[in-house]
PLY file of the C-alpha trace (Angstrom):
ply
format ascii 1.0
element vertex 199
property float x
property float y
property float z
element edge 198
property int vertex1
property int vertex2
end_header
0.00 0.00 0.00
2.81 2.40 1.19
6.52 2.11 -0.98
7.91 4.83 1.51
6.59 7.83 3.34
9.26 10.93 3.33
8.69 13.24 5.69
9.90 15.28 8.94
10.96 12.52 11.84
8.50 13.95 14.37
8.97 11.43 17.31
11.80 8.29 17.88
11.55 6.05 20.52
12.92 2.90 21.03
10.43 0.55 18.98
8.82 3.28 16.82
9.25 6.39 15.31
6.81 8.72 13.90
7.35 10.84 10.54
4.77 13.53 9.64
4.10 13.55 6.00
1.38 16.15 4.50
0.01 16.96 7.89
-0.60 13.26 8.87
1.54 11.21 11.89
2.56 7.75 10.43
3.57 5.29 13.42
6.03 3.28 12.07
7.48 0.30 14.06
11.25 -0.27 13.68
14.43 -1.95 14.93
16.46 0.18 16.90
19.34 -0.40 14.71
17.35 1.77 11.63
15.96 4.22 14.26
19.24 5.06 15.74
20.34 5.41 11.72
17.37 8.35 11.02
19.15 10.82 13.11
17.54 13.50 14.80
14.35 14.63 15.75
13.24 17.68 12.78
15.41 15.65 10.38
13.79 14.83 6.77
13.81 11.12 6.30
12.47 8.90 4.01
11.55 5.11 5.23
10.61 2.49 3.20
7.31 0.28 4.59
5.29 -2.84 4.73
1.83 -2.38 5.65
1.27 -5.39 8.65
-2.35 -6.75 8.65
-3.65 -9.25 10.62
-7.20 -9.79 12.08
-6.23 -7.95 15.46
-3.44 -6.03 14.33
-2.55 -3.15 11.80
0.43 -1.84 11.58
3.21 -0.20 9.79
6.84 -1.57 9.82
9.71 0.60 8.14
12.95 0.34 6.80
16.38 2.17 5.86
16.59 0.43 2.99
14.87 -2.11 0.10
16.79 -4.82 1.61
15.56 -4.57 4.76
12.84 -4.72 4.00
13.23 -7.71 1.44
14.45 -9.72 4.37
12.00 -8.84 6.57
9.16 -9.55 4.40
11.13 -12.72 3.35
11.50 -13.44 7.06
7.62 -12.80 7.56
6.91 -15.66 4.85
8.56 -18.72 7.07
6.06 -20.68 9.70
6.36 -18.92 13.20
8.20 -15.78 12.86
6.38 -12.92 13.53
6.60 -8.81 12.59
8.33 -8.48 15.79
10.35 -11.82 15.78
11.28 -10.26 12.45
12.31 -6.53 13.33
14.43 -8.18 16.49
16.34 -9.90 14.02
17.03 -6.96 11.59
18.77 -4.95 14.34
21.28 -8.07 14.81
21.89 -9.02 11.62
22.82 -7.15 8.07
20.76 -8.25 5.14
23.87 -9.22 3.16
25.34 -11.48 6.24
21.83 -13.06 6.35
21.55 -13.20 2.45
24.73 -15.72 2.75
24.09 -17.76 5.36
20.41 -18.86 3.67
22.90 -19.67 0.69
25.30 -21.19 2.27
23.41 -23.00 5.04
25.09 -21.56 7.92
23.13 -22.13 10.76
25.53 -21.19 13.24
25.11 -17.38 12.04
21.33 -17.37 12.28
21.83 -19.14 15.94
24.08 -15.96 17.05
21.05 -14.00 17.06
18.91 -13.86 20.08
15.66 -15.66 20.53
17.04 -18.37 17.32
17.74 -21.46 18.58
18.98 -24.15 16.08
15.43 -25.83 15.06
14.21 -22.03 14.01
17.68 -21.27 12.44
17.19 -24.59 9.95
13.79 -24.03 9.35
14.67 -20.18 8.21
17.21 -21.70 5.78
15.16 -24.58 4.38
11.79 -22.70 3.91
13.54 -19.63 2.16
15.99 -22.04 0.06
12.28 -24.05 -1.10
10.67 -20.27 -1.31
13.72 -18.61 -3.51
13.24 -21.79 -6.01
9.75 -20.66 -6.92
9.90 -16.95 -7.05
10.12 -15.23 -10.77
12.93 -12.86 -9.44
15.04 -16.32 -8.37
15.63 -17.46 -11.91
18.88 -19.08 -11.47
17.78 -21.44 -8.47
20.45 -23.52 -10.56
22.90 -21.11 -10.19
22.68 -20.95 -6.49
23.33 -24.60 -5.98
26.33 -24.88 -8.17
27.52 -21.69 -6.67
27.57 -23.74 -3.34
28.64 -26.62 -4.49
31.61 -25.47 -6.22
32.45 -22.63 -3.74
32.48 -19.67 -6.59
32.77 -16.53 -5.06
31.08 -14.62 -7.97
28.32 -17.42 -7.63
27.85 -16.70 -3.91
27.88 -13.38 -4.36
25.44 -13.62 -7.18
22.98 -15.95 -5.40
23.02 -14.22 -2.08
22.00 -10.49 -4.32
19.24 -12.77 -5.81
17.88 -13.42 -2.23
17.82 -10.20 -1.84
15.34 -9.45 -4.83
17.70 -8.08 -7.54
17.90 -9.49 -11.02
20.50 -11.10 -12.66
20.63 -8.18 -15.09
21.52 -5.67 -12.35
23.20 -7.45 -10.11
25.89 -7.84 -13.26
25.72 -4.74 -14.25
27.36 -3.81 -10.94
29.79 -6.86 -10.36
31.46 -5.20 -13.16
33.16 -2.47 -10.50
33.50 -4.45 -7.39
36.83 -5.86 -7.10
36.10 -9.71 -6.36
39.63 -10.97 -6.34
40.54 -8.46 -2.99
37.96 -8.72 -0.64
35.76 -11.08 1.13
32.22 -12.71 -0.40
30.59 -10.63 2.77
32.48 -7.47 1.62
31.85 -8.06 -1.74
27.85 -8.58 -1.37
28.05 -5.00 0.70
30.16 -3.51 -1.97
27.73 -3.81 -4.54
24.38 -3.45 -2.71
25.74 0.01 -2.61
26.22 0.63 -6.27
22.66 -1.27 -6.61
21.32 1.59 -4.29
22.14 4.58 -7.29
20.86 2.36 -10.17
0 1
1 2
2 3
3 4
4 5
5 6
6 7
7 8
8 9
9 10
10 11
11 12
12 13
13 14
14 15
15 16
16 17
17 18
18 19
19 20
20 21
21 22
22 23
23 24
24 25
25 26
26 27
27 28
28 29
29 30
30 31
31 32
32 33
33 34
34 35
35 36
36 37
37 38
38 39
39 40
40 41
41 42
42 43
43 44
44 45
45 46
46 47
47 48
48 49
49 50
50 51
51 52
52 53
53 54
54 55
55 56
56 57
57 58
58 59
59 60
60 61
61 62
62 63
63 64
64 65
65 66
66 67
67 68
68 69
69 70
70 71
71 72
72 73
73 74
74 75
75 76
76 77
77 78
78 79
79 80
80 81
81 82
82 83
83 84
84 85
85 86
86 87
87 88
88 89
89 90
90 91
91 92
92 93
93 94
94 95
95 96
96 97
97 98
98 99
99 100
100 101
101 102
102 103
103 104
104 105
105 106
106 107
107 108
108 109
109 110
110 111
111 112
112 113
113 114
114 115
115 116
116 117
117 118
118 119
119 120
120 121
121 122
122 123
123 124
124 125
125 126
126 127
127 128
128 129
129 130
130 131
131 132
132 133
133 134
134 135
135 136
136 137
137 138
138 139
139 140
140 141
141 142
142 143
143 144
144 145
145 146
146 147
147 148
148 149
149 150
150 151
151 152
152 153
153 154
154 155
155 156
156 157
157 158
158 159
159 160
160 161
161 162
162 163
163 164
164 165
165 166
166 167
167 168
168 169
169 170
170 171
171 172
172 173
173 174
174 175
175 176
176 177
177 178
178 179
179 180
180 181
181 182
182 183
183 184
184 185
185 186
186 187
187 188
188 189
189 190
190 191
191 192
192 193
193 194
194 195
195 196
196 197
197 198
């Protein structure tokens, strides 16, 4: 319903903030981890949303950025984690560190994270390996598994960008300035999330 709002950051607490956008108050839940990012109180911010509805419950969640909110709404889609479950989880861990370990099955980052013990952690990486298979914007589900398999950098770094919702089309576009043979697959995924952000 709501991309974004932009607007003046009115209120900031440590769950919520609220941004006042052409004379209305939007309550926007966050993690404290994006709120402490907005800056101060009078600043203009812009944060991106996903409009929470449930039969007891409406709600707006934001975000600092598309991938957050990717994640979270990829977090929202596996059996038993919650909005909240999934905002506690966004202030502990970066989209591109959780991006790899669904691709490269590591459990043992997920578990680092409070509130995940190992039976949540697996279930995380199975149900969003099964969901990434089916979606249109995962069209190299291939790719991903040879990527593992074979321990390609380029692949991993490919695969986890995928998870994140961009195409194969601009996530290449991009690889083409981030120096892969220098830095880590972690550093690398960061690297060009930023050059995805001016596309």
């Amino acid at each position: 319903m709501y991309a974004y709002i932009k607007g003046i950051l009115d209120t900031k607490t440590n769950s919520y903030v609220i941004v006042e956008a052409g004379g209305i108050g939007y309550k926007i839940f966050m993690s404290l981890k994006s709120i402490e990012s907005l800056g101060e109180v009078g600043n203009t911010v812009k944060v991106y949303t996903h409009y929470y509805v449930r039969e007891d419950n409406i709600s707006l969640y934001g975000f600092t950025s598309n991938e957050e909110l990717r994640m979270f709404e990829l977090l929202l889609s596996v059996s038993g984690i919650g909005a909240k479950s999934a905002i506690a989880m966004l202030s502990e861990i970066s989209p591109s560190s959780f991006a790899l370990a669904i691709i490269s099955n590591d459990v043992s980052k997920l578990v680092k994270i409070p509130g995940i013990g190992n039976k949540t952690a697996a279930r995380i990486i199975l149900e969003l390996k099964d969901k990434l298979k089916t979606e249109e914007a995962i069209s190299a589900s291939e790719e991903i598994e040879v990527a593992i398999k074979e321990d390609s950098k380029n692949g991993e770094v490919v695969a986890a960008l995928q998870v994140l919702g961009y195409t194969r089309k601009e996530i290449d576009k991009v690889l083409e300035n981030v120096d892969m043979d220098s830095i880590g697959i972690e550093d690398a995924i960061k690297q060009a999330l930023k050059l995805l952000q001016t596309l």
